[in-house]
Residue frames relative to the residue before (quaternion, step in Angstrom):
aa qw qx qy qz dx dy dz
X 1.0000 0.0000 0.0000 0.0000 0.00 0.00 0.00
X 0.2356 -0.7226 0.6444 0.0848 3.39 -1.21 0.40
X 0.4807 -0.5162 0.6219 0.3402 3.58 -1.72 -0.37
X 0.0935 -0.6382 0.7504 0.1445 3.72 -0.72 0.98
X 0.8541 -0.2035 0.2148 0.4277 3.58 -0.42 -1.11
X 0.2505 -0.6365 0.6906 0.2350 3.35 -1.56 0.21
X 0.1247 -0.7997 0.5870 -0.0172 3.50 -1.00 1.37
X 0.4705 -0.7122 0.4990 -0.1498 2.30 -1.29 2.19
X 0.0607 0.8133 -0.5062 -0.2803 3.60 0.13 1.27
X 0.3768 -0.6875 0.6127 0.0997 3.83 -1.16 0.46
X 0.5773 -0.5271 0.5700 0.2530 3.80 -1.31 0.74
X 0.7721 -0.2413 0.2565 0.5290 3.20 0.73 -1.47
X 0.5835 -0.6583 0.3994 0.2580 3.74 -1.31 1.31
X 0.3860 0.7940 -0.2126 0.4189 2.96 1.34 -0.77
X 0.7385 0.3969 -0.0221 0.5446 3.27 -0.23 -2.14
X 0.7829 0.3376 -0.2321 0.4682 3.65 -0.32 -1.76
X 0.4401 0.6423 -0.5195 0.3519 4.34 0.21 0.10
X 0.6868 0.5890 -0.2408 0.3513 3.11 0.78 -1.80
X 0.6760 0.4159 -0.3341 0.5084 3.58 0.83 -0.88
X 0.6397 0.5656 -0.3554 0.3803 3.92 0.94 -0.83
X 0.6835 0.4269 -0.3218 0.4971 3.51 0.93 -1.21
X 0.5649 0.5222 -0.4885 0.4116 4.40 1.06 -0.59
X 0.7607 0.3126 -0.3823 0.4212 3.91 1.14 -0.34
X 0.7325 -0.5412 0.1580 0.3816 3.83 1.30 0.77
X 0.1427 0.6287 -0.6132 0.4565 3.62 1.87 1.08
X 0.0572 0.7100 -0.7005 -0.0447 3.36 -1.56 0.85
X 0.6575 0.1811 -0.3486 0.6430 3.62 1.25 0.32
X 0.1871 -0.5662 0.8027 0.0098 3.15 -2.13 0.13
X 0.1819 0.5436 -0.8189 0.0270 3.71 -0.66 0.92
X 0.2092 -0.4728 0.8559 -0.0107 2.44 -2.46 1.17
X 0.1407 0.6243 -0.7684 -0.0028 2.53 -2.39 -0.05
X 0.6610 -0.5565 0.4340 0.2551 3.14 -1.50 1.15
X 0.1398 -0.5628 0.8147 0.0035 4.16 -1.11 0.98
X 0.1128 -0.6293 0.7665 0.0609 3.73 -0.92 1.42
X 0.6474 0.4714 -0.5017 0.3271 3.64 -0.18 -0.18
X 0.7541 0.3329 -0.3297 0.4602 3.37 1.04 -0.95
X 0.4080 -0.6972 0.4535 0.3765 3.89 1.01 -0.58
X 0.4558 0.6615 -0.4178 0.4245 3.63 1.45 0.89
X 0.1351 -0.5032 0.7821 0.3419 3.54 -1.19 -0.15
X 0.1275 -0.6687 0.7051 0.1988 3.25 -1.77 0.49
X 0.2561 -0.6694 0.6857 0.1272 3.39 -1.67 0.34
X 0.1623 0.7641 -0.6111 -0.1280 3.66 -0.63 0.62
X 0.3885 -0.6174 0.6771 0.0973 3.07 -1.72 0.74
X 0.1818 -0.8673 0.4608 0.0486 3.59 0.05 1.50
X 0.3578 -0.7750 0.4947 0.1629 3.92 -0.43 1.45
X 0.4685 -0.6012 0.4517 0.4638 4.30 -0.52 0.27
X 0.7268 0.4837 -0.4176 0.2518 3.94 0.79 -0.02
X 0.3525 -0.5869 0.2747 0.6752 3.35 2.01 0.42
X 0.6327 0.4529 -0.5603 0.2840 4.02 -0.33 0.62
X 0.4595 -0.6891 0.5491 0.1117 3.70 -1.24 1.11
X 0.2535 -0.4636 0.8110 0.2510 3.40 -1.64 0.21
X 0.1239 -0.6679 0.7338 -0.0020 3.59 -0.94 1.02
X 0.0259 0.8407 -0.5406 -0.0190 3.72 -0.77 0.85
X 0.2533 -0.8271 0.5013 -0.0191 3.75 -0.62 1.25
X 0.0925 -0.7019 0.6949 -0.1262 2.89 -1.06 1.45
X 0.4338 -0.6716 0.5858 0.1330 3.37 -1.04 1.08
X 0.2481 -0.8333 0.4869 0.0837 3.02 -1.10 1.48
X 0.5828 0.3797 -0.0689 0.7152 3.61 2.39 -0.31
X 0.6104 -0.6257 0.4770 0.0914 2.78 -1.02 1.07
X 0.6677 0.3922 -0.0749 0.6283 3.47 1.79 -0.63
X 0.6149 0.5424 -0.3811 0.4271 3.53 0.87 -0.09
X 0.5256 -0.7071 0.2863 0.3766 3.38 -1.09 0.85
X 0.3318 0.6127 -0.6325 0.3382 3.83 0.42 0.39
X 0.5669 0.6804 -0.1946 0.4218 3.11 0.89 -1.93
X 0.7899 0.3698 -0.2275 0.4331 3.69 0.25 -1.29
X 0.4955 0.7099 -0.2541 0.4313 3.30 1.05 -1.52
X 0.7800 0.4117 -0.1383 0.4505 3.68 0.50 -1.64
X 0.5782 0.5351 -0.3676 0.4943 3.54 1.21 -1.04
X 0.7949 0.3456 -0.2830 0.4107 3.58 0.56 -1.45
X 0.9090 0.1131 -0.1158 0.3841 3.61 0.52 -0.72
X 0.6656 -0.5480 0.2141 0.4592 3.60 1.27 0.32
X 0.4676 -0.5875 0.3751 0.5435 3.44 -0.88 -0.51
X 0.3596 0.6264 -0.6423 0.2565 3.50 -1.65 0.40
X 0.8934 -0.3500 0.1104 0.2590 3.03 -1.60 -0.13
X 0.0425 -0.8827 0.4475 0.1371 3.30 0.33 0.91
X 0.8519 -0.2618 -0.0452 0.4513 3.67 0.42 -0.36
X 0.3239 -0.6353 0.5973 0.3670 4.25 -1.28 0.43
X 0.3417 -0.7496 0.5630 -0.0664 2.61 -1.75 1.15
X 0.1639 -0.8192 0.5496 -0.0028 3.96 0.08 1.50
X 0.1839 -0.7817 0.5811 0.1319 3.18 -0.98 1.34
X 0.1612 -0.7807 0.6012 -0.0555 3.66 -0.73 1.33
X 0.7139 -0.5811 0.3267 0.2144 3.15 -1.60 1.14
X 0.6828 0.1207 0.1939 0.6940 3.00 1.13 -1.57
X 0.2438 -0.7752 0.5651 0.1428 3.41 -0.80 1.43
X 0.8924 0.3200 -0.2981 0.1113 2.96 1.24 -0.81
X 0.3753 0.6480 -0.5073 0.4265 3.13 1.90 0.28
X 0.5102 0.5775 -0.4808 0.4184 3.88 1.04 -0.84
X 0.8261 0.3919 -0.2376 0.3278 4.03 0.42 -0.66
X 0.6477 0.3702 -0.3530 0.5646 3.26 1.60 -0.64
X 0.5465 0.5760 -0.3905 0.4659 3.83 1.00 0.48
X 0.8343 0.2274 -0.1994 0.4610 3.25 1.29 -0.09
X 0.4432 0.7191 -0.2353 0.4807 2.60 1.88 1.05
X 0.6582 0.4141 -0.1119 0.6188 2.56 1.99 -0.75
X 0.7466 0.1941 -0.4735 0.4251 3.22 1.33 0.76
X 0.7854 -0.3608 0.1799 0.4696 3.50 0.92 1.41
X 0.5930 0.4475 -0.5890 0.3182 3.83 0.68 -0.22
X 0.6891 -0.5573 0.4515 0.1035 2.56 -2.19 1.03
X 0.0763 -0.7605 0.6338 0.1190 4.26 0.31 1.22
X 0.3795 -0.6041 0.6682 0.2110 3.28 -1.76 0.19
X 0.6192 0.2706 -0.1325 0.7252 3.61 1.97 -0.36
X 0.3808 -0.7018 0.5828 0.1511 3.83 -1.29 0.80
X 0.6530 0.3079 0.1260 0.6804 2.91 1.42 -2.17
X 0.4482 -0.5157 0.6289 0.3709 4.01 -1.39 1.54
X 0.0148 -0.5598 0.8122 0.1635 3.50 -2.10 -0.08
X 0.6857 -0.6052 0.2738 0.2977 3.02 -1.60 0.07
X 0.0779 -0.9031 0.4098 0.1016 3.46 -0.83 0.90
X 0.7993 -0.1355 0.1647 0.5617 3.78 -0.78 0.05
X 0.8615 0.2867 -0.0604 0.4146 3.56 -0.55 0.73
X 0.4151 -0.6398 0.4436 0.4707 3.23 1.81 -0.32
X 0.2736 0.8278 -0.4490 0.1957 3.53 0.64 0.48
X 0.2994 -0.6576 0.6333 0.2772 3.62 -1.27 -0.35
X 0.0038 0.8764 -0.4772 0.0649 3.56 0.16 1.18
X 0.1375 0.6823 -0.7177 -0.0229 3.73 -0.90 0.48
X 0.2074 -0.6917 0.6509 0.2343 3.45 -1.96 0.51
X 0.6515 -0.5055 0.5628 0.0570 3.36 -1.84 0.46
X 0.0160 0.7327 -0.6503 -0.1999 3.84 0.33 0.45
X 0.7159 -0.3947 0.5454 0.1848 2.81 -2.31 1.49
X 0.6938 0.4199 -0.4202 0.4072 3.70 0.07 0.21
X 0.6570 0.5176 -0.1413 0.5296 3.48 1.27 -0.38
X 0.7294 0.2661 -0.2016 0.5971 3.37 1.66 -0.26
X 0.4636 -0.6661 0.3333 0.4798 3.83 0.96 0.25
X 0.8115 -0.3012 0.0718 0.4955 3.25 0.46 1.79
X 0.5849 0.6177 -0.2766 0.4471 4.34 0.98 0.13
X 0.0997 -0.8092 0.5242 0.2459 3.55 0.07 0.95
X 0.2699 -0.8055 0.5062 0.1488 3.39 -0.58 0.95
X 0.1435 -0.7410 0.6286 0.1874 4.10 -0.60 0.38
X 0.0993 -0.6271 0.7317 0.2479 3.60 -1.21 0.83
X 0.1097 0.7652 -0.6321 -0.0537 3.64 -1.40 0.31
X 0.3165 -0.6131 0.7176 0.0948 3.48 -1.18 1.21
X 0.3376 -0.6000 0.6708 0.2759 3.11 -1.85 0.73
X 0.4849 -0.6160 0.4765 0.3980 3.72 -1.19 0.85
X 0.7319 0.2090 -0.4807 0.4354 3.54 -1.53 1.38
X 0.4714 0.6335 -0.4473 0.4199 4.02 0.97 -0.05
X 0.2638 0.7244 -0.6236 0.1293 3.72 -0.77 0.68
């Protein structure tokens, strides 16, 4: 496993750049994640791991909640794994608690599942496979 990213939820992409580009980000691709209702923004690091920032695109999506209940900031780290799905039916079989059974599709065309914070001492963890990695 590795570190892909640590997502960062944000009000707005917009707003939260300005501080990224004052420490020397000069791009930001985004792109819209309909499943999750976020735009993301990632700020790519030289060790192949991202700040991934999230803006709610719904008023009901869970950025959206996330911010209502606990502000903005870090919202969850994200481990890139060979295989999500032996990674899930391996940690299924020892009882942790998934917020996902089955990867869907994330940011990048990924395979994304999440970890509930109660299973990780309160940290939503994300496992995510890039699609064609096995």
């Amino acid at each position: 496993m590795e570190l892909d990213h640590i997502g960062i939820a944000v009000n707005s992409l917009e707003e939260a750049k300005v501080f990224y580009e004052a420490l020397g980000w000069k791009s930001m691709p985004s792109e819209v994640v309909e499943s999750e209702k976020v735009k993301v923004g990632f700020l790519n690091l030289e060790n192949n791991c991202a700040l991934e920032l999230l803006e709610s695109t719904s008023n009901d999506g869970p950025i959206a909640k996330f911010i209502e209940k606990r502000g903005t900031g870090i919202h969850h780290i994200c481990l890139r794994v060979k295989n999500i799905q032996e990674t899930l039916k391996q940690l299924k079989e020892k009882n942790i608690q998934l917020l996902n059974s089955e990867p869907k599709l994330g940011a990048h065309n990924c395979l994304v599942a999440f970890i509930h914070p109660k299973s990780t001492g309160g940290v939503l963890i994300e496992l995510s496979q890039p699609q064609g990695d096995v």
